[in-house]
C-alpha positions as CSV (number, residue, x, y, z in Angstrom):
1,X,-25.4,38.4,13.7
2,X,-27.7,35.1,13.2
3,X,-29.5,33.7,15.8
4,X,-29.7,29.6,16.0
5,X,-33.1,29.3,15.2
6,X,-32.0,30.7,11.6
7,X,-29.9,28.0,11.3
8,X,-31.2,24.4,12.9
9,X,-34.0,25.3,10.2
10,X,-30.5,23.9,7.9
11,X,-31.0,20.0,9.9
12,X,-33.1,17.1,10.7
13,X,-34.9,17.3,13.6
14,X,-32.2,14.9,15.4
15,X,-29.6,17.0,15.6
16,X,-31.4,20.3,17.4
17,X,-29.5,18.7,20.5
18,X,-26.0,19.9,18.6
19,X,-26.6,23.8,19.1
20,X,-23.1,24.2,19.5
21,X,-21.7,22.2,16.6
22,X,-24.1,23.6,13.8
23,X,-23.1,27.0,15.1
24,X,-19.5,25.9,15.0
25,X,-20.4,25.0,11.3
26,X,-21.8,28.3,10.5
27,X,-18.6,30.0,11.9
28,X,-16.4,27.6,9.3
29,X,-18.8,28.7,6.6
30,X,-18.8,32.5,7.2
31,X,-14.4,32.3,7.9
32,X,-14.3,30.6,4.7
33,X,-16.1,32.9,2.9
34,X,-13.9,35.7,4.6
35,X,-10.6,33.6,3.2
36,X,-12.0,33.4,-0.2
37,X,-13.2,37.0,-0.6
38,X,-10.3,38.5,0.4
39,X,-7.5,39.8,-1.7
40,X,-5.4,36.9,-1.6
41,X,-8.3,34.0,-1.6
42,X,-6.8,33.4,-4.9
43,X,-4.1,32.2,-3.8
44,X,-5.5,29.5,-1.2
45,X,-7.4,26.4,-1.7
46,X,-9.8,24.7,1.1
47,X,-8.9,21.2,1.9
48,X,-9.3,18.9,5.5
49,X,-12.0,17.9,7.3
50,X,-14.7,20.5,6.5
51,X,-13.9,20.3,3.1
52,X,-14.6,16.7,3.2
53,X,-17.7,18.0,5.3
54,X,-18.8,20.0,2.3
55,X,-17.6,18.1,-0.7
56,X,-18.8,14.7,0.7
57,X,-21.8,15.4,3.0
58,X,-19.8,13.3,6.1
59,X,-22.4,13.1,8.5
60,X,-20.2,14.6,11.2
61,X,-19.7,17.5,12.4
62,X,-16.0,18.7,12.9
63,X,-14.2,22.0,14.1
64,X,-11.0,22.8,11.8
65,X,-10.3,24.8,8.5
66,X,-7.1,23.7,6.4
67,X,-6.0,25.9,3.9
68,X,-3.4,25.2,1.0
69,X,-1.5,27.9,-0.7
70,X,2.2,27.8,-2.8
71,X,2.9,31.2,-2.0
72,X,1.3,32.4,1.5
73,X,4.0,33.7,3.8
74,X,3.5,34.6,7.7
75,X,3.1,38.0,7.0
76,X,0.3,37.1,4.8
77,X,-1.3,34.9,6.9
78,X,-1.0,37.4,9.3
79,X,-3.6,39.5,7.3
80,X,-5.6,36.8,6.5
81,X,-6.1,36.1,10.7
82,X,-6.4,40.0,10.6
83,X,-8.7,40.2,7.7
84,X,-10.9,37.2,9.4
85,X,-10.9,38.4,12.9
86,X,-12.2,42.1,11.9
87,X,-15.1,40.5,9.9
88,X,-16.5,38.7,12.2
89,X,-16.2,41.5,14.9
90,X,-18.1,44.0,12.5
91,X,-20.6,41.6,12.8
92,X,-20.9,41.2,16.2
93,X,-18.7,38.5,17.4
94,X,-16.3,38.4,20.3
95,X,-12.9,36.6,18.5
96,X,-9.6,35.8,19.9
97,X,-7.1,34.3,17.8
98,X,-4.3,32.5,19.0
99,X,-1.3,31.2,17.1
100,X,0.7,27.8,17.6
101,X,3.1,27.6,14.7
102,X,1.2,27.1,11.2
103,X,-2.3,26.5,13.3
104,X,-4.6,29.2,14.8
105,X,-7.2,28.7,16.7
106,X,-10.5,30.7,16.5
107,X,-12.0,31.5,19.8
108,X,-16.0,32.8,19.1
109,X,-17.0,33.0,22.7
110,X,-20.7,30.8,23.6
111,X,-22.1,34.0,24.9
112,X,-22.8,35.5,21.2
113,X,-24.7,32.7,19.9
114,X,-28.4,34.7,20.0
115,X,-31.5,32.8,20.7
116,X,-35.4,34.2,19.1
117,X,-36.2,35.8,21.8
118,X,-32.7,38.1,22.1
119,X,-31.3,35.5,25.2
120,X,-28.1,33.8,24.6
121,X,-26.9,30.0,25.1
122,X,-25.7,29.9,28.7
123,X,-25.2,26.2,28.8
124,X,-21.6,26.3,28.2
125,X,-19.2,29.8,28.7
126,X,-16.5,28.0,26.5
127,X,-16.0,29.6,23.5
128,X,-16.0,27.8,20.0
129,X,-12.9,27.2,18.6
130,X,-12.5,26.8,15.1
131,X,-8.9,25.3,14.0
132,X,-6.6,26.8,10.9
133,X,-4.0,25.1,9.6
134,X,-2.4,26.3,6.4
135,X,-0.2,24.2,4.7
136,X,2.3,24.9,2.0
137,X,0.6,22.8,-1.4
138,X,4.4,21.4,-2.4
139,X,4.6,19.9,1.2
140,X,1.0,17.9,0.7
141,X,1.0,17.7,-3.5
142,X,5.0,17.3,-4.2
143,X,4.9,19.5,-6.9
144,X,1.3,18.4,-8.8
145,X,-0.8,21.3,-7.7
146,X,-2.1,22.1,-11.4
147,X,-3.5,19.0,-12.0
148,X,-5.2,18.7,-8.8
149,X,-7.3,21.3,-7.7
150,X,-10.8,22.5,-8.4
151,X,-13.4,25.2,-7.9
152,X,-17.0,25.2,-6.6
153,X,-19.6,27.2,-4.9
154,X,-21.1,26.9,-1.3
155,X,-24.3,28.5,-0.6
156,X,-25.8,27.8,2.8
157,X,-27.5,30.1,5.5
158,X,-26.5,33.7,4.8
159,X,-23.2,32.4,3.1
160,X,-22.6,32.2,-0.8
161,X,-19.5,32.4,-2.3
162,X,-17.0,30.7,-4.7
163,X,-14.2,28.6,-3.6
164,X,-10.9,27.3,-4.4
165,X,-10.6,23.7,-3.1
166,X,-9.0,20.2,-4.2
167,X,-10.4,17.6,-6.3
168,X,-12.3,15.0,-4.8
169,X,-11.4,12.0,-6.5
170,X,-7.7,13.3,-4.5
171,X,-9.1,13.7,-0.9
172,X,-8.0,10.6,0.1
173,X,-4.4,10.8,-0.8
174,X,-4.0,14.3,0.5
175,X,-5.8,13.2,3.8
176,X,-3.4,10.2,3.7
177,X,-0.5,12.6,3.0
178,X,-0.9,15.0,5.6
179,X,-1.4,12.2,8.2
180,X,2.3,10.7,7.0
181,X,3.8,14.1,7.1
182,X,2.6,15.4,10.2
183,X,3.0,11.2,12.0
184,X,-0.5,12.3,13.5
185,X,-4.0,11.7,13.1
186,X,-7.5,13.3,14.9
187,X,-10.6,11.0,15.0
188,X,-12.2,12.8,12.6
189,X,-9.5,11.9,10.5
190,X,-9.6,8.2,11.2
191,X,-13.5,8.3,10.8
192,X,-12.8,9.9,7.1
193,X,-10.4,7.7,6.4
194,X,-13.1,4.6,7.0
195,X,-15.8,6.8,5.2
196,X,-13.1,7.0,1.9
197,X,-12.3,3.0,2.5
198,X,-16.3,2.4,2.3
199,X,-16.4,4.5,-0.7
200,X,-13.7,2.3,-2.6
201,X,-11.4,5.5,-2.7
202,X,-8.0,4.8,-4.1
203,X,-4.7,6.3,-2.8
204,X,-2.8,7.8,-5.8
205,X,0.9,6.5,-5.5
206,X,2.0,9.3,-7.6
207,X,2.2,11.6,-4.2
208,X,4.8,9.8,-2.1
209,X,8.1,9.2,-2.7
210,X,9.1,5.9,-4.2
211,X,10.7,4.8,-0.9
212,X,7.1,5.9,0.9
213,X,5.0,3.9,-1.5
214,X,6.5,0.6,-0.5
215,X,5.5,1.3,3.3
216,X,2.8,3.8,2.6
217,X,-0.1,1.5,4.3
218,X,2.1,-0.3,7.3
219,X,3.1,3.5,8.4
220,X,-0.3,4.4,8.4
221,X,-1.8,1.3,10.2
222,X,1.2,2.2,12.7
223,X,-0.2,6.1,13.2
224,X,-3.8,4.4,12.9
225,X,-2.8,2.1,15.9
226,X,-2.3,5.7,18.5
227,X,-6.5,6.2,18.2
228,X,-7.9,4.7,21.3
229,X,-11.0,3.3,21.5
230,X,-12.4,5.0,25.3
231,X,-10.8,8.3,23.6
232,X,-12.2,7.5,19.8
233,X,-16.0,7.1,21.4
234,X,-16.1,9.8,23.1
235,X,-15.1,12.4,21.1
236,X,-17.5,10.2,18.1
237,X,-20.4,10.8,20.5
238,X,-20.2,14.6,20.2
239,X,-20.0,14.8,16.4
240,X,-21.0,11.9,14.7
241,X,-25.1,12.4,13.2
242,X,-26.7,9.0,14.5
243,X,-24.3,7.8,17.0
244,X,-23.8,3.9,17.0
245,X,-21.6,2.8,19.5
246,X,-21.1,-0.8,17.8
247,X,-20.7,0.5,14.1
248,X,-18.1,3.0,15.3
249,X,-16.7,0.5,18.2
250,X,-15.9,-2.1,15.0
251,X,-14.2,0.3,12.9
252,X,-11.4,1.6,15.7
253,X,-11.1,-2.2,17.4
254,X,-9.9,-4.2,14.4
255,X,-8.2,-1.6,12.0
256,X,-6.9,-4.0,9.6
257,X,-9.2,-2.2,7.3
258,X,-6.6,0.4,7.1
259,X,-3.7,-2.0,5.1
260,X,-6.5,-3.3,2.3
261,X,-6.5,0.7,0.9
262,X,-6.2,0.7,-3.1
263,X,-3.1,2.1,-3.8
């Protein structure tokens, strides 16, 4: 098991206040190295949030794993949960996983986080909960997996490994997809969403439906319009690297950002 010394060596000095996020992080790299070296991590492909994380270097933190497949069934999902929770308790970690439809969440309780000097973290007894989804690829692609997927490698901490994951000139429109199909949106979400818009990212029309396309940005202004701004703050304040209240105050109180996306 690592101790957090090991890995705030990893960040700037300003974020050694965010013990339990760059643990969290180090928990989304080890499970997805757990997804991709097991017997069917050829099958899956990493997309979301930490992907974004990875791919783009977002300077936030965030606490969920989406993973893509064509073919993965509950039973095999099943032995992926399985595969990932006996991993991590051969090395040590307390894990509870607990299933809400297609989403699991990954309890790591606070008390196995080690310190230098052998002590634990005692400041919070919540455990860590790291978020899967999995998502059937014909659902989020319609159909246009071959063309839009990718492979590369992570190595960070004690983690090395290669990955399946979409391309990121298509990060965007998945994000954008998956926020249509599901008629919800997280803040980290709306923050990438304003990190692609900076970026000049386009929305590729190609993935909705014709009738979608015409409405595609007013239904997303309209989920856009559910963030609130006490909510949006708050939960910014405990991820985002450099915290500015104005900068992120801007982006959720005028959001017609959201209907001048490329599309």
């Amino acid at each position: 098991m690592i101790i957090i010394e090991d890995l705030l060596k990893y960040y700037p000095v300003n974020l050694l206040n965010h013990n339990r996020n760059i643990f969290a992080e180090y928990l989304q790299y080890l499970i997805t190295k757990k997804i991709f070296n097991c017997n069917f991590g050829f099958e899956v492909y990493l997309s979301g949030s930490f992907y974004n994380r990875l791919k783009f270097s977002i300077n936030r933190f965030s606490s969920s794993l989406e993973i893509l497949s064509a073919s993965i069934k509950q039973d095999v999902r099943n032995k992926i949960n399985a595969h990932i929770k006996n991993s991590l308790e051969l090395e040590g970690y307390n894990v509870n996983i607990k299933e809400f439809k297609s989403q699991y969440k990954i309890e790591i309780q606070t008390d196995d986080i080690l310190t230098v000097d052998g002590d634990s973290e005692n400041e919070n007894d919540s455990p860590i909960v790291i978020n899967l989804n999995y998502f059937n690829t014909e659902y989020l692609f319609m159909g246009k997996m071959d063309e839009s997927t990718e492979s590369f490698n992570i190595n960070k901490f004690d983690v090395c490994t290669r990955i399946n994951t979409i391309k990121s000139t298509k990060a965007l429109t998945i994000l954008v997809r998956k926020i249509i199909k599901t008629n919800l949106i997280t803040t980290v979400e709306f923050y990438d969403l304003n990190y692609f818009k900076n970026l000049n990212y386009n929305i590729y029309r190609e993935y909705f439906s014709t009738a979608d396309q015409k409405i595609l940005l007013k239904n997303l202004f309209e989920i856009c319009k559910k963030i609130r701004k006490e909510k949006f703050l708050q939960q910014l304040f405990k991820c985002v690297f450099d915290y500015s209240p104005d900068n992120c105050s801007k982006t959720v109180e005028d959001k017609a950002w959201i209907k001048s996306f490329n599309v």
